[in-house]
Backbone as a printed PyTorch tensor [residue, N CA C, xyz], in Angstrom:
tensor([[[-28.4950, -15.7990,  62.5730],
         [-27.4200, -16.6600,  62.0780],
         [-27.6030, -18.0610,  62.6600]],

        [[-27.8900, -19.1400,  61.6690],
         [-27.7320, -20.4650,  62.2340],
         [-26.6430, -20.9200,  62.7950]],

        [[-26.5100, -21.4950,  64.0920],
         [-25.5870, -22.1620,  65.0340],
         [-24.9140, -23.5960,  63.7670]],

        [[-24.1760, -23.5890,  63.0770],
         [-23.5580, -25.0020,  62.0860],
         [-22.0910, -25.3170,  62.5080]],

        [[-21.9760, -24.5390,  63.1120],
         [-20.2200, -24.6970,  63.3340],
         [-20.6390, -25.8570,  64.6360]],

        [[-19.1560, -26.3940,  64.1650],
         [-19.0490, -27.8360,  64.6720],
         [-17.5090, -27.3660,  65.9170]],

        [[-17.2350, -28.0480,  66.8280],
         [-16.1390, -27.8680,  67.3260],
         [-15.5170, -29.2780,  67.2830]],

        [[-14.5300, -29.5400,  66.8400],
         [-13.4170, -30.8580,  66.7720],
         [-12.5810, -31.0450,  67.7560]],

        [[-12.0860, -32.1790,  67.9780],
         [-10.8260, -32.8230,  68.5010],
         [-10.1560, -33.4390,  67.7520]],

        [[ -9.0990, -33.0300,  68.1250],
         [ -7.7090, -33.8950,  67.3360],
         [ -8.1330, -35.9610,  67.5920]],

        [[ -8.2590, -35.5420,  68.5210],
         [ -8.1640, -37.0940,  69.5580],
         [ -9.3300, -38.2510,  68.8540]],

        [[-10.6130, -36.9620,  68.2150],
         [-12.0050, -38.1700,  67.7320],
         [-11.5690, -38.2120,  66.3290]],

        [[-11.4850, -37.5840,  65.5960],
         [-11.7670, -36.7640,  64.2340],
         [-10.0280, -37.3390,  63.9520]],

        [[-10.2200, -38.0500,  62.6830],
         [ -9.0180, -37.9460,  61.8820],
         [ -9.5770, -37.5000,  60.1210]],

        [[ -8.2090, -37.2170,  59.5100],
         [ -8.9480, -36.2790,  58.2590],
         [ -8.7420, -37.7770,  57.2880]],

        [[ -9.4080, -37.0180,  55.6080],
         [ -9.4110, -38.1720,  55.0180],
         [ -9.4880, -37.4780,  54.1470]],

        [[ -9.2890, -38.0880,  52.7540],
         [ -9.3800, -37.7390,  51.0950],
         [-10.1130, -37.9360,  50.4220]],

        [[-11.0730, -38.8300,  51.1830],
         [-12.4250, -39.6440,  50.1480],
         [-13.9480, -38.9020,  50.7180]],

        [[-14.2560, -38.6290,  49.5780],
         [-15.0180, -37.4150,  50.0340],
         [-15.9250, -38.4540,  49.6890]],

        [[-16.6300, -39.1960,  50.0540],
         [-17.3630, -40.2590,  50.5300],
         [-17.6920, -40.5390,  51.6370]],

        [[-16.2380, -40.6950,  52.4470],
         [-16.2700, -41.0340,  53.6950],
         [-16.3130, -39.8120,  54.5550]],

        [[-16.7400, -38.5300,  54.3770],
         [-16.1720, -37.5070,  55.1890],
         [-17.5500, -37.2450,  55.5970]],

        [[-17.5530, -36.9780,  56.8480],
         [-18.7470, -36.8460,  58.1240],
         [-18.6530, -35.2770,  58.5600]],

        [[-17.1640, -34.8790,  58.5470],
         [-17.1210, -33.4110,  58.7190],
         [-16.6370, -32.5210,  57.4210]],

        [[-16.4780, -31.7430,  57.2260],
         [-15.4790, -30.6120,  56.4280],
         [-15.7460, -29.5630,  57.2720]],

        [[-14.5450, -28.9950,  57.3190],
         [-13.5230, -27.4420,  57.3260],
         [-13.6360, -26.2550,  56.0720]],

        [[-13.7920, -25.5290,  56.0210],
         [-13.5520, -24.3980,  55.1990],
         [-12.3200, -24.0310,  55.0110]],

        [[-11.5290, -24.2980,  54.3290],
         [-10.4640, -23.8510,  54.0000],
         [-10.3380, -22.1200,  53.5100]],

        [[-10.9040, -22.2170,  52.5780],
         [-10.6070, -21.0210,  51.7370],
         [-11.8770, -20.9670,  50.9390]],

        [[-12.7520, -19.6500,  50.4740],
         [-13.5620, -20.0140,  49.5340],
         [-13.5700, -19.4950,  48.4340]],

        [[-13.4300, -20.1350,  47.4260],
         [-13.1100, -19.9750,  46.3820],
         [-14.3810, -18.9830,  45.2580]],

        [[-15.3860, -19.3370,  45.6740],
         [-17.0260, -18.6660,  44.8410],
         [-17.4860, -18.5800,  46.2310]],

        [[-17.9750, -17.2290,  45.8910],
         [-19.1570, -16.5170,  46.8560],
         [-20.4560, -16.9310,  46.3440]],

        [[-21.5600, -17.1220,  47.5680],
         [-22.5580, -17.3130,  47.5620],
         [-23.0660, -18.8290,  48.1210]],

        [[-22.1480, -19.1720,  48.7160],
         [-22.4120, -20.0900,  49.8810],
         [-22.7170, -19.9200,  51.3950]],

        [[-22.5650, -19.0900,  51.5540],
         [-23.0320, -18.6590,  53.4450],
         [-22.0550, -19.8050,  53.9340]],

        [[-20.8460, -19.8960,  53.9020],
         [-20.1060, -20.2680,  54.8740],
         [-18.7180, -19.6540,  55.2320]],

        [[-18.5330, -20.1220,  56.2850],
         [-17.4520, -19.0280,  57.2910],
         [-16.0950, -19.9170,  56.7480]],

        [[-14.8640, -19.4250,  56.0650],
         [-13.5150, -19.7000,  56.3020],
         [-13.4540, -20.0160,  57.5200]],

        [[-12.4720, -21.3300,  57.9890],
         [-11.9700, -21.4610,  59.3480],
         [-13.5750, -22.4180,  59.9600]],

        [[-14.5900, -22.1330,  59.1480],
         [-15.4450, -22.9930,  60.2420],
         [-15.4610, -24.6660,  60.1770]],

        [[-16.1070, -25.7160,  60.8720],
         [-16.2760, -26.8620,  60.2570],
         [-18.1970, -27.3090,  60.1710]],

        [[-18.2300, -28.0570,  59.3090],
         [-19.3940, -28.4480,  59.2180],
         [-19.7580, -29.4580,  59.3280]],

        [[-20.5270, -30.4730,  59.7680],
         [-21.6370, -31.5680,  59.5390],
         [-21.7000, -31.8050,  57.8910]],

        [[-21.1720, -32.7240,  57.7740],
         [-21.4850, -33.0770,  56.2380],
         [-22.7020, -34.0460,  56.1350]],

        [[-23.9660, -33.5390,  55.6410],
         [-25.2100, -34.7210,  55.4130],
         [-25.4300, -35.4780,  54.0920]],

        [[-25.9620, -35.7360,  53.5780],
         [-26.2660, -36.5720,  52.4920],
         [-28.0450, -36.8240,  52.1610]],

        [[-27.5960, -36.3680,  50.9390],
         [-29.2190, -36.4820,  50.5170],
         [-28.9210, -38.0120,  49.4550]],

        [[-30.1460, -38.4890,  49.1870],
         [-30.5650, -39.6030,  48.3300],
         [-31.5200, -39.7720,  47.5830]],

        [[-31.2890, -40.0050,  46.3600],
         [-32.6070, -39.8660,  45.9540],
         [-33.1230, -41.4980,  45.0790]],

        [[-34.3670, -41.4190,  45.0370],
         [-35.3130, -42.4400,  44.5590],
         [-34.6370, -43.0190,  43.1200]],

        [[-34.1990, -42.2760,  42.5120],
         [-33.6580, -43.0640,  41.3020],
         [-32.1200, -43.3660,  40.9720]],

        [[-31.6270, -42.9210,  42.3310],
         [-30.1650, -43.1940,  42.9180],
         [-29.3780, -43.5710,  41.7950]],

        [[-29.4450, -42.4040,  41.0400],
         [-28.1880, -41.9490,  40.1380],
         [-26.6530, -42.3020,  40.5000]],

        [[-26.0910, -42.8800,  39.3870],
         [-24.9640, -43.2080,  39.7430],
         [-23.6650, -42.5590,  40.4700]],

        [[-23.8450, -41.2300,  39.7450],
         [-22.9000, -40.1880,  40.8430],
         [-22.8450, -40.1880,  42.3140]],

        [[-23.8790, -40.5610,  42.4160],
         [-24.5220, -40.3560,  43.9280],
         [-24.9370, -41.4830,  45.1620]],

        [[-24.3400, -42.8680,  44.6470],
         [-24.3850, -44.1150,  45.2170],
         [-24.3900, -43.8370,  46.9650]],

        [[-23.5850, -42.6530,  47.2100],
         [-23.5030, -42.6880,  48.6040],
         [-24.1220, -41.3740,  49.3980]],

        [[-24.9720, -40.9990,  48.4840],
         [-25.6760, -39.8160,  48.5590],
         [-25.1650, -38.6120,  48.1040]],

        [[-25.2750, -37.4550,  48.0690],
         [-24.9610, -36.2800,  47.5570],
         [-24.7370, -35.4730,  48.8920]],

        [[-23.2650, -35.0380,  48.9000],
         [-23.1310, -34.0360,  50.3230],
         [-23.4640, -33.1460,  50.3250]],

        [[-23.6690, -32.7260,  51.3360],
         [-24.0380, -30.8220,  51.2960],
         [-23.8860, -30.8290,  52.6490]],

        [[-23.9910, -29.1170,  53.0980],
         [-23.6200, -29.2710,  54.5820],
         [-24.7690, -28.1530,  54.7070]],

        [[-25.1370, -27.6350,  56.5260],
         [-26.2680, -26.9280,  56.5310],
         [-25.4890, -25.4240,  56.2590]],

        [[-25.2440, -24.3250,  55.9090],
         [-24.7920, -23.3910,  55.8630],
         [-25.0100, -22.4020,  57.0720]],

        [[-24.1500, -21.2560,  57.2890],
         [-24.5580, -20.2070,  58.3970],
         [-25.8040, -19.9280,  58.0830]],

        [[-26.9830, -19.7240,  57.6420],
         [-28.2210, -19.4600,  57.4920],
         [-29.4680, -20.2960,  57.4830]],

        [[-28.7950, -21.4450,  58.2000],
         [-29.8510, -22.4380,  58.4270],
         [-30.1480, -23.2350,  56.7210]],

        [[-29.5580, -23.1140,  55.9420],
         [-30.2610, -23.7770,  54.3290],
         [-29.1030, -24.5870,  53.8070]],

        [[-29.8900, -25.8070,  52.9100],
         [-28.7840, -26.9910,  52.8000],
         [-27.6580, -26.3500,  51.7720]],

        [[-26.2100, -26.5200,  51.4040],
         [-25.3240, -25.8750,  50.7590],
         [-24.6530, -26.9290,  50.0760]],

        [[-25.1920, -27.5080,  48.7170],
         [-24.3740, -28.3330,  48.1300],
         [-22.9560, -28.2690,  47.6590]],

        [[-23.1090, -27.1820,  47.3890],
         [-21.5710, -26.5700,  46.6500],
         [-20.4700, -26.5800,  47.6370]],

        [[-19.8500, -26.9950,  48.7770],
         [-19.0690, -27.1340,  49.7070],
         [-17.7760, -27.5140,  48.7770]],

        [[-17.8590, -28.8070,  48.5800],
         [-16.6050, -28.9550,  47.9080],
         [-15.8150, -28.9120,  46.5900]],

        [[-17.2590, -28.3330,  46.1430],
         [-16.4120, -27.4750,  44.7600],
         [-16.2730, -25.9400,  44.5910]],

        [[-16.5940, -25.2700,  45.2860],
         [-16.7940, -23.8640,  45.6650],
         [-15.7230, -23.2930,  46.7810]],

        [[-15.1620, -24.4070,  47.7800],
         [-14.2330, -23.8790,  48.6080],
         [-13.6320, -25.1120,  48.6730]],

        [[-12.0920, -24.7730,  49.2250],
         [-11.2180, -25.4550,  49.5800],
         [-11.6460, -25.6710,  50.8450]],

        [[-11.3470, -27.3650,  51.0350],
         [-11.2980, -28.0210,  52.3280],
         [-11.2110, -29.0270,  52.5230]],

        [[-11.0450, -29.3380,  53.9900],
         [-10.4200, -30.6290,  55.1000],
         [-11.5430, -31.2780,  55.0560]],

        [[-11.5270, -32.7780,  54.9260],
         [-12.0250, -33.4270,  55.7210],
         [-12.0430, -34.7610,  56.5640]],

        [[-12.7050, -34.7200,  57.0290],
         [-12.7210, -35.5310,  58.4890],
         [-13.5670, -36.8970,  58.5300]],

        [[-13.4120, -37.6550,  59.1550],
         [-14.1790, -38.7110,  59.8240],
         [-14.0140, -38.9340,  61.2960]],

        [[-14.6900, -39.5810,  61.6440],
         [-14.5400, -40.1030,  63.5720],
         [-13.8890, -41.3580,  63.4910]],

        [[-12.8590, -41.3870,  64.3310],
         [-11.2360, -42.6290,  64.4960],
         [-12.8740, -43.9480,  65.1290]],

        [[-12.2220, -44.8590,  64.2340],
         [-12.5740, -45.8050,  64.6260],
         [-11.9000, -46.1800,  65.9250]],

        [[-12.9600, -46.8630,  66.9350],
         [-12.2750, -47.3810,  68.2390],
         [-12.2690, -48.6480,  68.1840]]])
């Protein structure tokens, strides 16, 4: 089992709506099986890019790494969830 779970603070991490700006997500609930991720866990949200930087995708395409070590695009249409950014200081 890949180590992906993230541990948070209230204190760094504030949540957000723009799934643009989100650095973390939470698992809420999952809605479609076949993602390898844990309800209740949080993840590293990464971003892929590609060469002909399609318009959908101006700020890359999220995905997060899943419990099995492999990238998991489907995060936020497949499960309900939080997400996060780091509080500006």
């Amino acid at each position: 089992m890949h180590n992906s779970q993230i541990e948070i603070s209230t204190q760094e991490f504030e949540a957000t709506e723009i799934e643009e700006e989100a650095e973390y997500v939470k698992i809420i609930k999952i809605l479609f099986q076949g993602g390898d991720v844990t309800t209740g866990k949080i993840y590293k949200v990464e971003r892929m890019y590609y060469n002909d930087n399609p318009s959908d995708f101006l700020n890359g395409e999220a995905y997060v790494i899943n419990d099995v070590g492999k990238p998991f695009f489907g995060a936020f249409n497949m499960c309900r969830t939080e997400m996060y950014t780091l509080k500006k200081k």
